[in-house]
NUNUZA-204390 format. One line per field, with one value per residue (C-alpha): residue number from 0; z, y, x. Coordinates in Angstrom, 3 decimals, padded with zeros to 6 digits. Last residue first. Layout:
residues N
seq: c(NUM	...) $
c3: c(Z	...) $
c2: c(Y	...) $
c1: c(X	...) $
END
This chain:
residues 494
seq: c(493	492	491	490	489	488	487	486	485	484	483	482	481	480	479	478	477	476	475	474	473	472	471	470	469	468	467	466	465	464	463	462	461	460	459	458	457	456	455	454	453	452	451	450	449	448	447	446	445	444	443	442	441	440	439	438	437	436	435	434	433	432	431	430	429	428	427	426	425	424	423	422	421	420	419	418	417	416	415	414	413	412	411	410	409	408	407	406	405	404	403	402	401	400	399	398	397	396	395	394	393	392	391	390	389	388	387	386	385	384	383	382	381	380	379	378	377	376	375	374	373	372	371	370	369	368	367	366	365	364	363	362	361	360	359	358	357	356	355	354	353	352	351	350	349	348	347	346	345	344	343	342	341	340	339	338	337	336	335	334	333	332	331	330	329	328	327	326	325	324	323	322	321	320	319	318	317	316	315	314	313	312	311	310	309	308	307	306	305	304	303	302	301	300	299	298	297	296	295	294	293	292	291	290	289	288	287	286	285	284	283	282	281	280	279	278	277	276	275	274	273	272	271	270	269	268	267	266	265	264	263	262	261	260	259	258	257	256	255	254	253	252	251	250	249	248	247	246	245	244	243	242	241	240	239	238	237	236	235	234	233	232	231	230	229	228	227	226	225	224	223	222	221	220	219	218	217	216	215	214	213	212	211	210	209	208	207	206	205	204	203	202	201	200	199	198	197	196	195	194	193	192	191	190	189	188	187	186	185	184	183	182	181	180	179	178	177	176	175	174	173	172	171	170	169	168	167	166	165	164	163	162	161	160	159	158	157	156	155	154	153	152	151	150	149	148	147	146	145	144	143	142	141	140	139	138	137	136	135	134	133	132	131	130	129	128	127	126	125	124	123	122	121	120	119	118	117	116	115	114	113	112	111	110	109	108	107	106	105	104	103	102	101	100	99	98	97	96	95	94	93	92	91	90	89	88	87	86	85	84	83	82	81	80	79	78	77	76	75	74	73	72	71	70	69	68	67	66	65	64	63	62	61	60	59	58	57	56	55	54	53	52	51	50	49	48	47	46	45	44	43	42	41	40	39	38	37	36	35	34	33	32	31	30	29	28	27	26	25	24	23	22	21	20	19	18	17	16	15	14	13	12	11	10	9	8	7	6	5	4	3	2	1	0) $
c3: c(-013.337	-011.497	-014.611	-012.590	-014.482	-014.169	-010.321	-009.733	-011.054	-009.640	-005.910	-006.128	-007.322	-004.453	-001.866	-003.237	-002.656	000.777	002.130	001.619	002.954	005.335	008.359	007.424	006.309	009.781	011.431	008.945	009.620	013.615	013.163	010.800	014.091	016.374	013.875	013.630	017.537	017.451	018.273	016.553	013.975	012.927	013.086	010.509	008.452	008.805	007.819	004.491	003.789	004.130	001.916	-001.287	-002.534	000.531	-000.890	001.340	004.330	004.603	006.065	005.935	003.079	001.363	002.172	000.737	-002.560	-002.816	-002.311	-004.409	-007.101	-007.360	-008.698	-011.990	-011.773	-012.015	-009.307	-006.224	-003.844	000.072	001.306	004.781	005.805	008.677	007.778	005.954	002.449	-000.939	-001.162	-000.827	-004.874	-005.380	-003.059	-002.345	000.611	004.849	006.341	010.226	013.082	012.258	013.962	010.923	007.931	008.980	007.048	004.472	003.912	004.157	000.938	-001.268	-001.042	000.565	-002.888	-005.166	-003.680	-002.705	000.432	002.586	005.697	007.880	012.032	013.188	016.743	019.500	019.325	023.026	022.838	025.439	022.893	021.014	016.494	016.458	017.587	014.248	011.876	013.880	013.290	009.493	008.813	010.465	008.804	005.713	005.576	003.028	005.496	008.874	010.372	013.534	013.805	016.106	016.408	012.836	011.895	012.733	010.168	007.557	004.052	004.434	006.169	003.756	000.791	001.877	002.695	-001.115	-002.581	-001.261	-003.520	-003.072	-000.918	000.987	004.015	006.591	009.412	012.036	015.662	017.078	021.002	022.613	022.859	020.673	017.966	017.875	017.711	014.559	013.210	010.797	009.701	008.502	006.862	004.972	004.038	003.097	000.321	-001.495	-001.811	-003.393	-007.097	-005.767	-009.183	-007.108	-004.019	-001.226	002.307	004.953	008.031	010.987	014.651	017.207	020.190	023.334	025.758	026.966	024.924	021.610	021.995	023.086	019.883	017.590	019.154	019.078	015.309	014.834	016.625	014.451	011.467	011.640	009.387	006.566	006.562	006.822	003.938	001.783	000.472	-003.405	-002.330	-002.908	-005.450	-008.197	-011.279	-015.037	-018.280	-017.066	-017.349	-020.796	-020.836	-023.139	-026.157	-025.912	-026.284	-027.892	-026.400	-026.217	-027.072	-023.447	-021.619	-019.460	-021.269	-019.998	-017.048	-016.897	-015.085	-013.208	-011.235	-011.156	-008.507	-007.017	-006.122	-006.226	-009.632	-011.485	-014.952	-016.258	-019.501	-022.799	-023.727	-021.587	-020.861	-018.007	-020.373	-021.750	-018.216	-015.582	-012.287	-009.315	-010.631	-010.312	-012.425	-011.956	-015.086	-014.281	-016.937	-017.433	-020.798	-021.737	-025.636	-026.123	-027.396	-023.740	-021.975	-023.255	-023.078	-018.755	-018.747	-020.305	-018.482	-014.888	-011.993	-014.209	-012.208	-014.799	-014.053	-014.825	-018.113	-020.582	-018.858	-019.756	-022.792	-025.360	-022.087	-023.069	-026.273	-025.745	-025.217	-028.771	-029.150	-026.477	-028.485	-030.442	-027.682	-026.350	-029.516	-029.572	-025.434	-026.589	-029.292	-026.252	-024.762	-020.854	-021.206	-022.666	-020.378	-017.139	-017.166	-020.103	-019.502	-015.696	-017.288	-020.226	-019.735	-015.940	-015.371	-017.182	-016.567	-012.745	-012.659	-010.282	-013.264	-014.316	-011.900	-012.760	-016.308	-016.709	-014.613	-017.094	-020.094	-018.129	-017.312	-021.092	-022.311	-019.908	-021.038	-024.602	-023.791	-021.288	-024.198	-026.607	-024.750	-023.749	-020.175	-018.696	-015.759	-017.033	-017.580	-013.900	-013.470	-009.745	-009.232	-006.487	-005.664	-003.832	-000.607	000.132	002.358	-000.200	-003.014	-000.465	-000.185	-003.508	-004.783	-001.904	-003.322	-006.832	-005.806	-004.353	-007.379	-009.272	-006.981	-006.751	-009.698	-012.827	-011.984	-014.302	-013.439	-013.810	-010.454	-012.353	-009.781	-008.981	-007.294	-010.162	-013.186	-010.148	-012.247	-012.948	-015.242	-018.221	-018.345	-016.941	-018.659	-017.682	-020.578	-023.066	-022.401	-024.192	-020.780	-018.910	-015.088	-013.285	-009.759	-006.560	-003.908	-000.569	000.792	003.194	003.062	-000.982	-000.097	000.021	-001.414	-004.097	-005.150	-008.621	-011.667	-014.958	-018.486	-021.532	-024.873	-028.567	-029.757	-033.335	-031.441	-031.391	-032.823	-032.627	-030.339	-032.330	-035.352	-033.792	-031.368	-034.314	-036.255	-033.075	-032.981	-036.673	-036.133	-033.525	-035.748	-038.443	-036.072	-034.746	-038.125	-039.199	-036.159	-033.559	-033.544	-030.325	-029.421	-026.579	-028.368	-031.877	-034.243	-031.697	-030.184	-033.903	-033.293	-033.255) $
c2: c(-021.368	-021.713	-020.209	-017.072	-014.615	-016.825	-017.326	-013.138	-012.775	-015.720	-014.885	-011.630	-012.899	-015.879	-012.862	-010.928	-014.004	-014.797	-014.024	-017.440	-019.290	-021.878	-020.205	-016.982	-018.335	-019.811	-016.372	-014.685	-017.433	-016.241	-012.780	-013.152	-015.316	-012.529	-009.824	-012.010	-012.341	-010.351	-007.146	-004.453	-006.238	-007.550	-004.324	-002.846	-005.849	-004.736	-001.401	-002.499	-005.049	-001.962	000.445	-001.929	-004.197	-005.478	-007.739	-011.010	-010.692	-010.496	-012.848	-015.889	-018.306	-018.770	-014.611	-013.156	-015.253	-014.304	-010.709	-010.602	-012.945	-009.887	-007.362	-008.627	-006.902	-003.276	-000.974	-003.147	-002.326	-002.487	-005.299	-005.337	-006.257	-008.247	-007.608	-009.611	-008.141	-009.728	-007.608	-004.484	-005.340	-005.340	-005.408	-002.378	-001.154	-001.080	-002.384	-003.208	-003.775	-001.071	-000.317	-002.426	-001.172	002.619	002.219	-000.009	003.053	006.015	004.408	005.331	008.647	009.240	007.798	009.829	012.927	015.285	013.702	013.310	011.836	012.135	010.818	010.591	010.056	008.089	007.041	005.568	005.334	002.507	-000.629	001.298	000.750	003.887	005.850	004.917	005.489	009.172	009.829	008.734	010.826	014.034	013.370	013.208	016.185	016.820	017.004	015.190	016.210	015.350	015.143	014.483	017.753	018.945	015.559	015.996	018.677	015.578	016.972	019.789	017.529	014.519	016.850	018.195	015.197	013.708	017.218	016.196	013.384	012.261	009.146	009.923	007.823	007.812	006.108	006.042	005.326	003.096	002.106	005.412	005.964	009.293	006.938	004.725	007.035	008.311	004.760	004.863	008.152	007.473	004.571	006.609	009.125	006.314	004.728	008.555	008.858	005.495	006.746	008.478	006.119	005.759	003.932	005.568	004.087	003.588	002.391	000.762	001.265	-000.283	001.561	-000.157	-002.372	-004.456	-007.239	-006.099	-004.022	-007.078	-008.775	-006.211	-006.351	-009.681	-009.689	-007.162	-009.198	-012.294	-010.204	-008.541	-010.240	-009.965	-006.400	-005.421	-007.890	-006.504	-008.113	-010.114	-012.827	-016.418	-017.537	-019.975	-020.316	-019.714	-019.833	-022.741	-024.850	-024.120	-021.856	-024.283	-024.150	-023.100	-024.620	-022.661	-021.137	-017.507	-017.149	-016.615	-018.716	-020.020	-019.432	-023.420	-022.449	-019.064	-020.402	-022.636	-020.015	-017.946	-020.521	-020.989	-017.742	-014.866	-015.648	-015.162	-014.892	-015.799	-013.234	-014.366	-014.071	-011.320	-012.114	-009.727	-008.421	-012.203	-012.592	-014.772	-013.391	-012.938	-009.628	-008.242	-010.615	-010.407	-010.600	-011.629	-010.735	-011.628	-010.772	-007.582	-007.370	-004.005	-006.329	-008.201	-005.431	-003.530	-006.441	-006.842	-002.832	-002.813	-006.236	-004.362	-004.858	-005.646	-007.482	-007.032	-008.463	-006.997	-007.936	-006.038	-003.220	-000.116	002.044	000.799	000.758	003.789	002.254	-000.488	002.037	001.802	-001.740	-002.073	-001.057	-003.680	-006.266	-004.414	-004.939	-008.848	-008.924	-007.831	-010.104	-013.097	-011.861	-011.057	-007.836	-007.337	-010.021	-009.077	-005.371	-004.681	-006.129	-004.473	-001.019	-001.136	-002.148	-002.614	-000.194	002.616	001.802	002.124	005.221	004.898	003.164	006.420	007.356	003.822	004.552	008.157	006.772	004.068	006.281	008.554	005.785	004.867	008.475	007.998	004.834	006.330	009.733	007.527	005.498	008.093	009.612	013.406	012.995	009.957	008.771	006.580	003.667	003.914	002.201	001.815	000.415	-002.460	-002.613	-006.105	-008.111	-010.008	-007.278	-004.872	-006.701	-008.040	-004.330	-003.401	-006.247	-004.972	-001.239	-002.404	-003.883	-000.887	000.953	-001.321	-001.074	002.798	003.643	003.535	004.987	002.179	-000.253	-001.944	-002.987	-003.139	-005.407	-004.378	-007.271	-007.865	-005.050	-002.470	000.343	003.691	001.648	001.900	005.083	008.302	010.581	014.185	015.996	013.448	014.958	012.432	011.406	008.798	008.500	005.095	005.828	004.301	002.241	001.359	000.370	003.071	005.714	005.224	005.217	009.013	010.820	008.638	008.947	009.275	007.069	008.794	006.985	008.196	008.067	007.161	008.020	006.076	004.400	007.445	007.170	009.969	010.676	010.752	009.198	006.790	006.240	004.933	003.211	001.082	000.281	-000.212	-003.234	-004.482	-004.372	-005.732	-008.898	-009.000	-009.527	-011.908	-013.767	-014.684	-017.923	-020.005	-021.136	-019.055	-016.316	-015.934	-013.454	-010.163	-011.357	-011.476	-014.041	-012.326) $
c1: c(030.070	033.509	035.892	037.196	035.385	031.849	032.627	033.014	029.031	028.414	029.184	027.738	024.675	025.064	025.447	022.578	019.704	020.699	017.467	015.925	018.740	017.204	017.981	016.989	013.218	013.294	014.215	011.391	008.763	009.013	008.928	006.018	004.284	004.991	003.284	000.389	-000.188	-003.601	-004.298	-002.002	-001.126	-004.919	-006.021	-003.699	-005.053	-008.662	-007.602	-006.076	-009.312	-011.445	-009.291	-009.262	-006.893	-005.101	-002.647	-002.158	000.179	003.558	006.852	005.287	006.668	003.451	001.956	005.435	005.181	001.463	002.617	005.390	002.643	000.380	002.694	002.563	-000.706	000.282	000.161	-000.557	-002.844	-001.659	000.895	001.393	004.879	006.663	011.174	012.888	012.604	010.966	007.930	009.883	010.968	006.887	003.868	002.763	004.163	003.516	006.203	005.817	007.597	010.144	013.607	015.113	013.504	014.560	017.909	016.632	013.898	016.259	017.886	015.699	015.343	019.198	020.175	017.684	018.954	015.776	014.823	012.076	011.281	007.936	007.847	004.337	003.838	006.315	009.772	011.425	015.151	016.142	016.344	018.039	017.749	015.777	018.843	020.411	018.063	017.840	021.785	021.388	018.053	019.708	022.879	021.029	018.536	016.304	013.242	012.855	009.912	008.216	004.356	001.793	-000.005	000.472	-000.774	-004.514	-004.877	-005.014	-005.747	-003.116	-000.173	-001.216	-000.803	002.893	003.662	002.805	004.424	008.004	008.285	011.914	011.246	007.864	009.069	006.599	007.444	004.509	003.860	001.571	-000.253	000.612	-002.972	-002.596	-000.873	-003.572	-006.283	-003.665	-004.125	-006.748	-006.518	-002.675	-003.816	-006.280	-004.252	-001.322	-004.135	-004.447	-000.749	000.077	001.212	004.231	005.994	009.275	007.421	005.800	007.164	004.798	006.977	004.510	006.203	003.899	003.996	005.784	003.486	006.629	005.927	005.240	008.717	010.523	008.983	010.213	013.531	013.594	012.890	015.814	018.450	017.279	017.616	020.881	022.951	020.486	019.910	023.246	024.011	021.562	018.732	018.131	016.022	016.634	019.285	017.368	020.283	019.171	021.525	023.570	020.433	019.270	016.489	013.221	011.811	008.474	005.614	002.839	-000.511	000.621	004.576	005.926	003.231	005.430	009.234	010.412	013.056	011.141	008.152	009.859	012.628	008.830	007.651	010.939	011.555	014.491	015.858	019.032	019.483	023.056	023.922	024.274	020.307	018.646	015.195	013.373	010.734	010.225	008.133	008.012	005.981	007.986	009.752	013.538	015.439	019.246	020.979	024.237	027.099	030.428	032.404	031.052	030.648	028.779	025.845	025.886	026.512	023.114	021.247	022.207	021.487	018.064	017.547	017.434	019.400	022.016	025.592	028.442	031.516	034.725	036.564	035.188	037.082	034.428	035.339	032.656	030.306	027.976	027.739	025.668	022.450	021.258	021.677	019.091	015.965	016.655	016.736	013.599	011.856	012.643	011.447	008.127	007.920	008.757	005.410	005.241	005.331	002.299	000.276	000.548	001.884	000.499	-002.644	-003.004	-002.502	-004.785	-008.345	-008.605	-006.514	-007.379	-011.157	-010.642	-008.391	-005.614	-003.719	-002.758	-000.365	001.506	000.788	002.428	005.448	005.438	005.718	008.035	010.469	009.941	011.341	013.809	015.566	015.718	017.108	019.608	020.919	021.253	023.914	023.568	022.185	024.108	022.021	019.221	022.437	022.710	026.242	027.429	030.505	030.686	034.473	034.847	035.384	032.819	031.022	031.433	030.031	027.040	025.948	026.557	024.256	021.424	022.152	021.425	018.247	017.021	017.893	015.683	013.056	012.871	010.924	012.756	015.672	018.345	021.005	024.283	026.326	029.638	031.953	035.328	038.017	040.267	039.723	039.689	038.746	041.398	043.268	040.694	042.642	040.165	037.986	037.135	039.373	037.758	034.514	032.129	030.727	030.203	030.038	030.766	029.835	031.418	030.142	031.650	028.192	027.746	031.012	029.458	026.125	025.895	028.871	029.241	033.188	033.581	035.142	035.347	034.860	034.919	032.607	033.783	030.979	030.138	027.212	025.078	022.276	020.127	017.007	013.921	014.887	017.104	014.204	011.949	014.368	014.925	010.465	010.677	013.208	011.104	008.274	010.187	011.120	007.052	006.304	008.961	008.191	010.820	012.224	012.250	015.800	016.867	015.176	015.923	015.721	015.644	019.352	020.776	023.605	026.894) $
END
């Protein structure tokens, strides 16, 4: 096999940045082991949350050969690996979309979170740079930090083909948590960790599903098929854009990149003209406004909700908004809001760490009859009822209000607040062209001036409006045509 940190889809890799890539794998082998001589199991599990859901089902690994199952306990003709990692929400988010569409076609989705298996080498290494970036994304709150470090990295670091060679070192290291995994069902990676991962552990059909609007060699993944949600970054990667500074790049070869659309679930998608007239119906009969602030993975967004929050709680009195506020699994952020905001205590209704309580209310949102007024917080421990709380409450809102990345690229009116990182920027620019968001709001002033603009002007109306037509001509369909390629390249159709 062709050394993956040599040569990247034809464009040869320094020797420098090769040794450094090299040094990078030594590095983690010192710190963490190596453990590709493990011969490690596999065990299939029911997932008690989005599994009666989406119809998913975890792949656990574990060196336990008491636990382990016969390579006969995976559908090897209708299941589909969704591979990912928790890094932030928007990677699991994706994977849920790709489970939702595997279901609905017909399929097993099994869920592989490569940041999930404690004693491999794989996950020590994945988490040790989910708490790097967690570090940065907090971080970046500072001025200077992110100006001078933060934004670069995101923008520009990542962007670089010699980053991309150190990650496809770094990658060898996790391959062995699928030596035991049918090499024969198709691999959909939410994430390139897990698409590079497959690929050097020999898995025979992988999508690489690329997260991120703005091109970068992060998301490369040679021997897998890289999917993209937008045309504007589908060009970018079809020649490496700025991938090796001022140079021309070789060129992706055409079967190694495929535009899809967005990556959104299938109850999502189905439902969107319904949902849009509901919003609509609701403008029109004088109903509150229902915005959903949801606090992505990082909980790096606490101080911008506060000042939503003040914003609109007039509002709320008047019976003219309501809130959603999804804190995910970071139980601290309410807690905060609820002691720097004494105003909440009067408006609001909990919904803390429990499931059927979240599920049964999701639900009742979605009637036309049920009227929902003040401040209505959810938290969760479980990462799945975190992040999953906000697709279910997505569709009773009338507004999302999120930074602008993976949330960016779902059909339902948002309002994009500061991003955390700067190839964030183009979700929002993406969202603002087609016209389902606004621009980013990068500072507190613009943010409330945008609030204002959905609650008294006909903007939300006209996002309902570019969502149907962005429905219509496939935009949304992103997740089924990953699905669909994922089972194509097994069956010879891609």
């Amino acid at each position: 096999m062709t050394d993956k940190a040599k040569v990247i889809f034809g464009n040869k890799v320094s020797d420098k940045d090769y040794n450094s890539a090299l040094k990078s794998k030594k590095n983690y082998i010192k710190k963490y082991g190596d453990d590709s001589a493990k011969d490690y199991k596999v065990r299939i599990t029911d997932n008690n949350v989005i599994g009666p859901l989406l119809g998913v089902k975890n792949v656990e690994i574990s060196s336990n050969t008491s636990a382990a199952i016969s390579e006969g306990g995976m559908d090897t003709d209708k299941g589909i690996i969704v591979g990912n990692i928790r890094m932030g929400f928007g990677h699991y988010r994706i994977s849920m979309a790709m489970a939702s569409y595997a279901r609905h076609l017909g399929y097993t989705p099994y869920w592989m979170d490569l940041n999930s298996y404690p004693e491999t080498t794989c996950t020590k290494v994945i988490g040790h740079q989910n708490d790097l970036y967690s570090l940065g994304s907090r971080l970046s709150k500072n001025p200077i930090f992110n100006k001078l470090v933060w934004e670069p990295t995101n923008y520009e670091g990542f962007r670089a083909l010699s980053y991309n060679a150190k990650d496809q070192k770094n990658a060898e290291l996790m391959a062995p948590v699928y030596k035991n995994v049918p090499k024969d069902i198709p691999v959909i990676a939410t994430h390139v960790w897990p698409a590079q991962a497959a690929i050097h552990a020999g898995m025979k059909y992988v999508v690489n599903a690329i997260p991120d609007n703005w091109p970068m060699a992060l998301h490369l993944s040679e021997g897998s098929v890289h999917t993209i949600q937008c045309r504007n970054a589908y060009m970018g990667y079809r020649i490496l854009n700025g991938m090796n500074k001022k140079n021309v790049c070789k060129p992706m070869s055409q079967q190694d990149l495929v535009y899809t659309g967005h990556y959104i679930d299938y109850e999502l998608v189905s439902n969107i003209e319904a949902d849009c007239q509901a919003r609509l119906d609701r403008k029109k009969n004088g109903k509150p406004m229902r915005f959903l602030l949801t606090i992505g993975g990082a909980g790096a967004q606490k101080e911008i909700f506060a000042e939503i929050i003040k914003h609109l709680i007039p509002y709320i009195r008047e019976g003219k908004a309501m809130l959603y506020v999804n804190v995910g699994d970071y139980k601290n952020v309410w807690d905060q809001l609820l002691s720097e905001i004494p105003e909440m205590a009067a408006l609001k209704t909990e919904h803390m760490d429990n499931w059927e309580d979240t599920l049964s209310f999701a639900t009742k949102a979605l009637s036309p009859d049920e009227e929902i007024t003040g401040i209505h917080g959810f938290y969760h421990k479980d990462i799945f009822e975190a992040v999953y709380t906000t697709n279910l409450l997505m569709r009773s809102a009338d507004v999302l209000v999120t930074k602008p990345s993976e949330l960016a690229f779902y059909p339902v009116p948002k309002l994009f607040i500061k991003r955390v990182g700067k190839h964030e920027m183009w979700g929002a620019i993406h969202s603002a062209e087609i016209g389902d968001g606004t621009l980013e709001c990068r500072d507190i002033p613009h943010t409330v001036q945008m609030l204002d603009q959905f609650l008294e002007t006909p903007l939300l109306d006209e996002m309902c409006e570019s969502i149907v037509l962005n429905k219509n001509m496939g935009i949304y369909d992103g997740a089924k045509k990953v699905v669909e390629i994922a089972m194509g390249l097994k069956k010879g159709r891609v």
